[in-house]
C-alpha positions as protocol buffer text, in pm:
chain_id: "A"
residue {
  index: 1
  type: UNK
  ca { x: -13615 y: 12683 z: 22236 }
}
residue {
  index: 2
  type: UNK
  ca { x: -13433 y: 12415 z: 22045 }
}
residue {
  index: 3
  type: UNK
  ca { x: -13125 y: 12247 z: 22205 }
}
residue {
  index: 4
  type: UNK
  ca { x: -12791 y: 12296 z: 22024 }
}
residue {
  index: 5
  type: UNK
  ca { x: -12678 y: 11933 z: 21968 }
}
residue {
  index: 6
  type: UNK
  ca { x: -12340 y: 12025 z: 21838 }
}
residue {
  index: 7
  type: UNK
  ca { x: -12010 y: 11929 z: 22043 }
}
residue {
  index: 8
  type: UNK
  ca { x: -11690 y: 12139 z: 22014 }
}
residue {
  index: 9
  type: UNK
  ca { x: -11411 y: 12068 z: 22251 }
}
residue {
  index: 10
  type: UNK
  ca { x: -11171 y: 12318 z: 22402 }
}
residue {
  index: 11
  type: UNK
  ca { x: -10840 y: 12210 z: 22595 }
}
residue {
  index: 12
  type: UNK
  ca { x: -10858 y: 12315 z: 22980 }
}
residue {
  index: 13
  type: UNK
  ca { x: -10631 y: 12282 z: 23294 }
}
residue {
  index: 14
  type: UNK
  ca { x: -10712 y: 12021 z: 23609 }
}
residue {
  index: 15
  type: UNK
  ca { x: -10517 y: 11878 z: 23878 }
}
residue {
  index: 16
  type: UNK
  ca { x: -10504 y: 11477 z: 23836 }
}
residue {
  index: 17
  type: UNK
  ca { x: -10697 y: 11434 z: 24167 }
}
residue {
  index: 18
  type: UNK
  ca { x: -10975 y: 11596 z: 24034 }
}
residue {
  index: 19
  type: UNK
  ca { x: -11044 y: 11384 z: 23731 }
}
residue {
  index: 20
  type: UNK
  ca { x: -11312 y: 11113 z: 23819 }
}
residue {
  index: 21
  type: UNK
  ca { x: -11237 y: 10761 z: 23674 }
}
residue {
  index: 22
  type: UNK
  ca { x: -11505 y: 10526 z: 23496 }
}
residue {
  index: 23
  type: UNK
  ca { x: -11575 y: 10216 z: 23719 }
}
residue {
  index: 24
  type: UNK
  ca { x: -11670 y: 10040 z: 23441 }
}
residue {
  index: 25
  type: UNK
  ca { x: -11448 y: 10156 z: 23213 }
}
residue {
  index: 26
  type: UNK
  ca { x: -11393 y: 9830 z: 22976 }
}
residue {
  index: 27
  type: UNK
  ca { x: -11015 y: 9893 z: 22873 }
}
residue {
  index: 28
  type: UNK
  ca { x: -10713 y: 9758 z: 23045 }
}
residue {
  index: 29
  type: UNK
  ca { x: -10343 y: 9769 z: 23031 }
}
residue {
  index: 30
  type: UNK
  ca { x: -10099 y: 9453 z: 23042 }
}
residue {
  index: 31
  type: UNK
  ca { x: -9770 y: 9493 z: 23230 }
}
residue {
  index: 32
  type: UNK
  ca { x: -9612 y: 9508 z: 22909 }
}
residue {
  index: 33
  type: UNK
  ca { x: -9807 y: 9761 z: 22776 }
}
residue {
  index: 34
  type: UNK
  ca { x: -9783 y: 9969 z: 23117 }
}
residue {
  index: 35
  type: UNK
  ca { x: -9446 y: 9935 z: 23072 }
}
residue {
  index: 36
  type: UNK
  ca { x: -9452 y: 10054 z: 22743 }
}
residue {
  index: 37
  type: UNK
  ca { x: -9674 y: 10359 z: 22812 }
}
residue {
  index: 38
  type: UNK
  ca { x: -9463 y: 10496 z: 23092 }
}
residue {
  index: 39
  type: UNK
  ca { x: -9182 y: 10505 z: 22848 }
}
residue {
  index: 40
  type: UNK
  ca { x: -9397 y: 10688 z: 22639 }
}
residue {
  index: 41
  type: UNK
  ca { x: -9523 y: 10923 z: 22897 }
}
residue {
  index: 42
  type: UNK
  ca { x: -9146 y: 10990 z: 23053 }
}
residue {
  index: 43
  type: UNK
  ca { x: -9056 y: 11073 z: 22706 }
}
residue {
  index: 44
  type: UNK
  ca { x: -9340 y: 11284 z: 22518 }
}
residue {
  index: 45
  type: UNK
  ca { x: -9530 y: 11392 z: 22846 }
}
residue {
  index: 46
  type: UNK
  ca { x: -9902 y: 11419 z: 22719 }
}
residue {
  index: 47
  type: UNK
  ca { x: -9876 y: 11425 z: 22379 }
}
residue {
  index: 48
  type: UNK
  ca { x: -10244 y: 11312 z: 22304 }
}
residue {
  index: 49
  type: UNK
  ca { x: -10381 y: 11480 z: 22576 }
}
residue {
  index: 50
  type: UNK
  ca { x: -10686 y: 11279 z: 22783 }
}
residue {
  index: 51
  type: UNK
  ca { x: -11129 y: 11387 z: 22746 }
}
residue {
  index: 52
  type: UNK
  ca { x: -11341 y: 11460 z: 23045 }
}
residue {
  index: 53
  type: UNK
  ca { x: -11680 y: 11569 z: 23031 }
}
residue {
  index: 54
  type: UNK
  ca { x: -11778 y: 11928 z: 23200 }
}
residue {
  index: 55
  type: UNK
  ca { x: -11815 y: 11718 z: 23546 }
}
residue {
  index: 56
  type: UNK
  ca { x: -11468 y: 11605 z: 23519 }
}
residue {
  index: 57
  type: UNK
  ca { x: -11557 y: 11278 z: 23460 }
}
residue {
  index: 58
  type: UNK
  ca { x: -11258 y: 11113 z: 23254 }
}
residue {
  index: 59
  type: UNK
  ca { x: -11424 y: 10964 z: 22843 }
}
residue {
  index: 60
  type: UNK
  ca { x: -11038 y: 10905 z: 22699 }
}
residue {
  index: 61
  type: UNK
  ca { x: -10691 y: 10855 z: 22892 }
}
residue {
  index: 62
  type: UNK
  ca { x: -10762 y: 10630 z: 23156 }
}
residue {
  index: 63
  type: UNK
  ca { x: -10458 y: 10447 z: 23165 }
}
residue {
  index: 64
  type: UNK
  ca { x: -10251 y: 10759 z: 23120 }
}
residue {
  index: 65
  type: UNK
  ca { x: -10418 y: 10950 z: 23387 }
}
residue {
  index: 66
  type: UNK
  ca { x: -10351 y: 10666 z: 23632 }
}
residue {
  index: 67
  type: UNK
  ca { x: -9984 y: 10654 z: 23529 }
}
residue {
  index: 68
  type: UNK
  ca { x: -9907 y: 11014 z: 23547 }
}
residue {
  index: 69
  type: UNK
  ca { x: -10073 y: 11010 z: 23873 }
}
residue {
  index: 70
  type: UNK
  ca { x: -9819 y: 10756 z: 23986 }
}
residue {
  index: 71
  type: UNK
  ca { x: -9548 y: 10952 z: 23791 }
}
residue {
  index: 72
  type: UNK
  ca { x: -9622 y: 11346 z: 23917 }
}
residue {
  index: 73
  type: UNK
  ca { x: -9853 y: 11299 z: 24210 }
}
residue {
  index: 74
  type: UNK
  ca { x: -10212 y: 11401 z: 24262 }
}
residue {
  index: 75
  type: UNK
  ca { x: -10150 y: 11742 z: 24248 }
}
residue {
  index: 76
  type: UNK
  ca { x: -9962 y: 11785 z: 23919 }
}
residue {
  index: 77
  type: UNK
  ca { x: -10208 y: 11959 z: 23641 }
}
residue {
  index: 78
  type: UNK
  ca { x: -10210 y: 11864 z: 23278 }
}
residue {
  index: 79
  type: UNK
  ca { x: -10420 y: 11956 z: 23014 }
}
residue {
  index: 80
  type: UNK
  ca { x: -10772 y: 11840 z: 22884 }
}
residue {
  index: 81
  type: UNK
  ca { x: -11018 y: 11860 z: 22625 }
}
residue {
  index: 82
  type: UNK
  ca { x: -11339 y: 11956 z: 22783 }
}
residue {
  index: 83
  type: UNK
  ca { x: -11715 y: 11946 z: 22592 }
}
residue {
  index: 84
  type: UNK
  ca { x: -11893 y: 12259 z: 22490 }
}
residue {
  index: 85
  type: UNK
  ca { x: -12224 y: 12150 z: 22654 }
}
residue {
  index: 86
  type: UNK
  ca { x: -12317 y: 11865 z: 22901 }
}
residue {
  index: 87
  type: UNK
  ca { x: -12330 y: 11479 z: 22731 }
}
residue {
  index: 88
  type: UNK
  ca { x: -12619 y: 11272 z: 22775 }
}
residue {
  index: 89
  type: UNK
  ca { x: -12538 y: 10905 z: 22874 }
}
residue {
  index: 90
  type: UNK
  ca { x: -12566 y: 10740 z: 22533 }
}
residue {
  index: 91
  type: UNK
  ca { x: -12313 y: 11041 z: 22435 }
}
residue {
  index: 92
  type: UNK
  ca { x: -12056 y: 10931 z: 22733 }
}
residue {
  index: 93
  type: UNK
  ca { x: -12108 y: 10621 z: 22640 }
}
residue {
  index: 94
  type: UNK
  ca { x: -12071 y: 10561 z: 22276 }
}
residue {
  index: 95
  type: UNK
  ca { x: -11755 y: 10809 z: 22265 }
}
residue {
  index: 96
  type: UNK
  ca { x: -11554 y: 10565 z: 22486 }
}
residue {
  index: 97
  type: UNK
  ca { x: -11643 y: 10303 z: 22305 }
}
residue {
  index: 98
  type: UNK
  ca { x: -11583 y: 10471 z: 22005 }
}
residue {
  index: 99
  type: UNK
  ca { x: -11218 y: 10653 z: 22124 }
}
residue {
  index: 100
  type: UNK
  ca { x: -11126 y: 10303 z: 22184 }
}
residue {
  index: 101
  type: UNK
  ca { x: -11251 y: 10098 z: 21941 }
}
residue {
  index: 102
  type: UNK
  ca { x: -11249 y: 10293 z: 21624 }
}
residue {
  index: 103
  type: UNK
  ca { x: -10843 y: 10287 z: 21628 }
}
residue {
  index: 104
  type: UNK
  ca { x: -10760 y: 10132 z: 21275 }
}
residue {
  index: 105
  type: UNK
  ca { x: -10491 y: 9870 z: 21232 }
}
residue {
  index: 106
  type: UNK
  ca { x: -10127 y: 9867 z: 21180 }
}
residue {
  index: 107
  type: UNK
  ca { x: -10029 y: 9774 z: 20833 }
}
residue {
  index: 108
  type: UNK
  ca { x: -9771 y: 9532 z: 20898 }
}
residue {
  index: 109
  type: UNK
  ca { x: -9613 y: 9536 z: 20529 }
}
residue {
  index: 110
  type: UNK
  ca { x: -9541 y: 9940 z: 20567 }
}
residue {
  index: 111
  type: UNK
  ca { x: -9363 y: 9840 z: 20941 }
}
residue {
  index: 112
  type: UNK
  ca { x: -9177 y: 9530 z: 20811 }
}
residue {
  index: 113
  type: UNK
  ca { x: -9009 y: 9739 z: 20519 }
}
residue {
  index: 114
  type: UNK
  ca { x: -8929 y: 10104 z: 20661 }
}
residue {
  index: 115
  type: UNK
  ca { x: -8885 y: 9993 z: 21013 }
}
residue {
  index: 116
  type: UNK
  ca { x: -8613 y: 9778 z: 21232 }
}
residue {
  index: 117
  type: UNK
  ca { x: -8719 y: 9499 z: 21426 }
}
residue {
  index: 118
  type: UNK
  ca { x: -8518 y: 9608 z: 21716 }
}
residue {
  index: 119
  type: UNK
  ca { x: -8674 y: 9953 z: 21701 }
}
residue {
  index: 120
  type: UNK
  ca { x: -9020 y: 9802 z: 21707 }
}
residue {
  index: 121
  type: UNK
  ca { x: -8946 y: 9568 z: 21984 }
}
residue {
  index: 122
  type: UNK
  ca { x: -8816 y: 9892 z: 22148 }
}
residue {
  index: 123
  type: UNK
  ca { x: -9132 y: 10104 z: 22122 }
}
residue {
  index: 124
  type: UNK
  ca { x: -9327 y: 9829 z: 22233 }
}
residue {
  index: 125
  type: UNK
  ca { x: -9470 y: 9556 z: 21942 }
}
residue {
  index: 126
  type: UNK
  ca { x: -9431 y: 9215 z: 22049 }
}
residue {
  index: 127
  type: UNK
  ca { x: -9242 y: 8938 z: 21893 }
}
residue {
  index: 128
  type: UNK
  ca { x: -9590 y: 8750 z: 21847 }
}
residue {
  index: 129
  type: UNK
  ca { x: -9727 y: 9051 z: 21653 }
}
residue {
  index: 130
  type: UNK
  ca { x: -9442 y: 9121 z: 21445 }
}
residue {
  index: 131
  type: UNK
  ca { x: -9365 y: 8706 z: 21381 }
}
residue {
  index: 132
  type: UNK
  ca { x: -9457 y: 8616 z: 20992 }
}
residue {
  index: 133
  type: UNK
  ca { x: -9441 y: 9002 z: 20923 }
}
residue {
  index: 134
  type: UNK
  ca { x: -9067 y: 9037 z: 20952 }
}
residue {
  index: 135
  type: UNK
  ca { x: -8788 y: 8821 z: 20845 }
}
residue {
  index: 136
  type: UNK
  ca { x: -8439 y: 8827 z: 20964 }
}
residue {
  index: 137
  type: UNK
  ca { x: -8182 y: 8668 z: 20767 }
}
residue {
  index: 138
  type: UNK
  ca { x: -8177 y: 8333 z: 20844 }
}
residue {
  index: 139
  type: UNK
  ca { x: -8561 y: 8280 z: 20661 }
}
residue {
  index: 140
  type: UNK
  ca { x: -8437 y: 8483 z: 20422 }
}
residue {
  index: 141
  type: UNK
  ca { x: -8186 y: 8191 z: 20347 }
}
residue {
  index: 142
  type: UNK
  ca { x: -8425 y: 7934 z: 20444 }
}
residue {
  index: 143
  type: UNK
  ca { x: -8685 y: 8010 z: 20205 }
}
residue {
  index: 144
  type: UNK
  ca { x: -8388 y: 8034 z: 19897 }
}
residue {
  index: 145
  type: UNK
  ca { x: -8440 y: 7659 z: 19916 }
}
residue {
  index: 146
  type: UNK
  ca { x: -8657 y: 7455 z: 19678 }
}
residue {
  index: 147
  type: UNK
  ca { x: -8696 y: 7150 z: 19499 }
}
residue {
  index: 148
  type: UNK
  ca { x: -8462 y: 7204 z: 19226 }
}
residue {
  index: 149
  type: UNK
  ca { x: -8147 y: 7306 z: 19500 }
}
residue {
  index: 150
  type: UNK
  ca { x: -8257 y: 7158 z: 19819 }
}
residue {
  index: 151
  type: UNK
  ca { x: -7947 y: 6880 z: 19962 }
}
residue {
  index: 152
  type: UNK
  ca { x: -8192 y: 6680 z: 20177 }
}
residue {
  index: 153
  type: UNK
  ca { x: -8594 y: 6635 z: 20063 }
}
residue {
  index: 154
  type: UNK
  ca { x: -8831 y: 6896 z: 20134 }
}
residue {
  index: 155
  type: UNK
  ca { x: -9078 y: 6797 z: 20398 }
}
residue {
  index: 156
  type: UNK
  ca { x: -9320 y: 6934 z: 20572 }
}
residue {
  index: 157
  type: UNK
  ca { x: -9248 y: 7070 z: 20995 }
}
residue {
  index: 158
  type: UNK
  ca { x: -9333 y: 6796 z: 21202 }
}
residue {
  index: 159
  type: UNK
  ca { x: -9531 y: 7104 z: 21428 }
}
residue {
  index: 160
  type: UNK
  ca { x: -9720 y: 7131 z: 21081 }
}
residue {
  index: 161
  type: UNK
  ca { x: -9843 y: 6786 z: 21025 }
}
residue {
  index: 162
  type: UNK
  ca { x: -9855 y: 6636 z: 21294 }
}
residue {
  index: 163
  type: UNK
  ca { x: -9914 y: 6598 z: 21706 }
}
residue {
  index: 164
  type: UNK
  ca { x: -9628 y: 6534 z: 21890 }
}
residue {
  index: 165
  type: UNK
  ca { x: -9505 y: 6491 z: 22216 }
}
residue {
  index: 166
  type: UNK
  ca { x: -9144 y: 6610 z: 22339 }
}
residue {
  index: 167
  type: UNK
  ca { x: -8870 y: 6460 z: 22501 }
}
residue {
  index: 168
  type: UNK
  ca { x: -8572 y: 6662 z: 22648 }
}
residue {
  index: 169
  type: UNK
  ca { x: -8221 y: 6500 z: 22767 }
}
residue {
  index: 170
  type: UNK
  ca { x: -7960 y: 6744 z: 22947 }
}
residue {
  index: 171
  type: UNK
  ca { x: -7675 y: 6526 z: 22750 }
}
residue {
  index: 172
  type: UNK
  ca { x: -7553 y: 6429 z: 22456 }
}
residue {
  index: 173
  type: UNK
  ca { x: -7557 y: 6038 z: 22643 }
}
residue {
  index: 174
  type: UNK
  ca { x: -7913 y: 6040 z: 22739 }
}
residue {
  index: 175
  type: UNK
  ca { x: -8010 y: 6118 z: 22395 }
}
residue {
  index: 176
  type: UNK
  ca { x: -7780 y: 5840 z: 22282 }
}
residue {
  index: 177
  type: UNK
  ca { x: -7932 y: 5631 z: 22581 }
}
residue {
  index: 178
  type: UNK
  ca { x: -8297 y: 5701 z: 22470 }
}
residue {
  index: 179
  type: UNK
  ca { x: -8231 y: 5715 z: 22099 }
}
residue {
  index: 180
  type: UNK
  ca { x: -8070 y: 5328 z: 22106 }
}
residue {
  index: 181
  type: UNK
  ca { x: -8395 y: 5194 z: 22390 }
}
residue {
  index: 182
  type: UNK
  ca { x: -8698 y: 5363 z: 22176 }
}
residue {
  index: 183
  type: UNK
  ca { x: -8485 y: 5251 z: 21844 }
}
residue {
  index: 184
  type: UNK
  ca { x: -8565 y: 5595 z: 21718 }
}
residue {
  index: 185
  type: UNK
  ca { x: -8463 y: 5700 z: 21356 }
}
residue {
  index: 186
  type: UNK
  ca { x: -8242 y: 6030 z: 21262 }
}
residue {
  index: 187
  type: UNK
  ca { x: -8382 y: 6235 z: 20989 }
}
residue {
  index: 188
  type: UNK
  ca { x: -8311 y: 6514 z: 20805 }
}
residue {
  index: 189
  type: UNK
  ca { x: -8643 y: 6702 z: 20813 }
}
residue {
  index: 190
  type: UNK
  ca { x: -8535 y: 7038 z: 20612 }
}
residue {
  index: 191
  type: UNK
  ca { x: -8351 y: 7167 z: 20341 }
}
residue {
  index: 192
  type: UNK
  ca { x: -7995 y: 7192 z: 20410 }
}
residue {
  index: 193
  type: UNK
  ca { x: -7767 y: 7016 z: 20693 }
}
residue {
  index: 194
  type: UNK
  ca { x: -7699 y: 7359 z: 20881 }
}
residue {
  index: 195
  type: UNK
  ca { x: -8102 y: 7296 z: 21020 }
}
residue {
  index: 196
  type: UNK
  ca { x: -7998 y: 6976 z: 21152 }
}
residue {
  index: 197
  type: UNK
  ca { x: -8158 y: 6663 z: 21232 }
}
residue {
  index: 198
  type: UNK
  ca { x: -8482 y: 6524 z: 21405 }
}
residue {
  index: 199
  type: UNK
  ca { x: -8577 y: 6196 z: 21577 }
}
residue {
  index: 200
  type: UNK
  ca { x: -8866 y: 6038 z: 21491 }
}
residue {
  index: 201
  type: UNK
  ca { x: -9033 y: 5792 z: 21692 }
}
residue {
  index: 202
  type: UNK
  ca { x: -9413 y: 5704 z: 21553 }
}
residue {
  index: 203
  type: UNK
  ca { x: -9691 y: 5600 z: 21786 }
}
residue {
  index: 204
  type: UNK
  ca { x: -9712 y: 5246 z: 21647 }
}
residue {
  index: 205
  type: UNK
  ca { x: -9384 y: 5199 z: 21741 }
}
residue {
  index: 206
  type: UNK
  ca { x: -9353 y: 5309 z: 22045 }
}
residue {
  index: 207
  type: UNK
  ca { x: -9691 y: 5101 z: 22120 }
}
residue {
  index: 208
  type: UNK
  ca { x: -9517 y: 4785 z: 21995 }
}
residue {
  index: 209
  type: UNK
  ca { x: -9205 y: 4862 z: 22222 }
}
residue {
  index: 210
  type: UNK
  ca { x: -9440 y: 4942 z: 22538 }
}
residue {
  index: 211
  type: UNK
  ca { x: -9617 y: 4618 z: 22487 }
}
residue {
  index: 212
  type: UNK
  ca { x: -9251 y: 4445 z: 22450 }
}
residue {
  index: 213
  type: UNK
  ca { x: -9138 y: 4603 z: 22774 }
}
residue {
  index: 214
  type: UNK
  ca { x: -9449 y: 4506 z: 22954 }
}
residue {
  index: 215
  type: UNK
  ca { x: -9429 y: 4106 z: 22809 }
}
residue {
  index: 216
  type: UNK
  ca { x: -9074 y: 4113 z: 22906 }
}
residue {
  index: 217
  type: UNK
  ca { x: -9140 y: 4264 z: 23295 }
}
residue {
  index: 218
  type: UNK
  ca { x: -9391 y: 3944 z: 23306 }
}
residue {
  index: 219
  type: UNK
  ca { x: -9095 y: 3717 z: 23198 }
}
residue {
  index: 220
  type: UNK
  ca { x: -8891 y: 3879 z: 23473 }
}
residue {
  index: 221
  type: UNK
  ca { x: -9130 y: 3851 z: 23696 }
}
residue {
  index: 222
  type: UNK
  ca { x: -9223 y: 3470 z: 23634 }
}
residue {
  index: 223
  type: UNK
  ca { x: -8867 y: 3368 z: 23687 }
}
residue {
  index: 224
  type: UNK
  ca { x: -8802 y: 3544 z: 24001 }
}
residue {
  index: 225
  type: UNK
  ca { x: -9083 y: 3318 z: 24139 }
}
């Protein structure tokens, strides 16, 4: 008698504490994204409900299983989609990879232009994801600029072109105090005077004033024997 390879699923009550983890399961959750999920789950419940196997053995909804568990308690029932037949391994397997790999990708044009930043900061994007996707309005002004209206020359960001190496004073008198001992230039490194100015101090010149400070310290020291 042939085996009927087909899968349908059907959606079934169980109590959290009887749905069986993966101890390898590969997927994990950042505090953020915990975070972020709870919201979710305090808000729509179990929207996209989790898949277990006919053992009870969890394929989809870790993370949300573990949460709600924290949320409602062991004994709080939701609902699952259970298999029409028993999985083989490769089966188990491949579907977990698959559930979470085979996701797609957000199109970050279609967000930038029909959705706020501070609503997708809200539901959980990060600055780092959404950063060259969506301006506010200061690029917007920024990149008005060009050749043709620009006050100061267009150069490149230092952070572009080059390594540097940072040096923060508290004051406005350490600055002064550092700015007047390294003999460091003030330039305009943008396109208008509201970005403001840099100070530029080159390695070559800060080797030639190291090796001036050291000759000097020799001086010092001769004469004070």
């Amino acid at each position: 008698m042939a085996i009927n390879k087909s899968i349908s699923f059907n959606t079934q009550k169980r109590k959290l504490v009887e749905l069986i983890p993966d101890p390898h399961n590969p997927r994990v959750l950042t505090n953020h994204d915990a975070q972020e999920l709870k919201k979710s789950l305090t808000k729509f419940d179990l929207a996209s409900i989790p898949v277990i196997d006919t053992k009870n053995n969890i394929l989809a909804g870790h993370q949300r299983i573990r949460l709600m568990t924290e949320m409602k308690g062991e004994d709080h029932e939701i609902e699952v989609r259970v298999p029409s037949r028993d999985l083989t391994k490769e089966e188990v397997s491949e579907y977990r990879l698959r559930d979470n790999r085979n996701q797609g990708q957000f199109d970050f044009d279609i967000l930038a232009n029909h959705y706020d930043v501070e609503f997708l900061m809200g539901v959980g994007f990060k600055e780092s994801e959404l950063l060259g996707f969506v301006t506010d309005e200061f690029e917007d002004e920024f990149y008005e600029y060009d050749d043709n209206n620009c006050e100061y020359p267009i150069v490149p960001k230092f952070s572009e072109q080059y390594s540097s190496v940072v040096i923060f004073s508290k004051n406005e008198l350490d600055a002064n105090w550092l700015k007047n001992v390294l003999r460091i230039e003030s330039k305009k490194d943008y396109k208008n005077e509201h970005i403001g100015e840099c100070n530029v101090l080159n390695v070559k010149q800060f080797q030639e004033f190291w090796e001036m400070s050291l000759e000097q310290a020799k001086e010092e020291g001769k004469d004070e024997g």
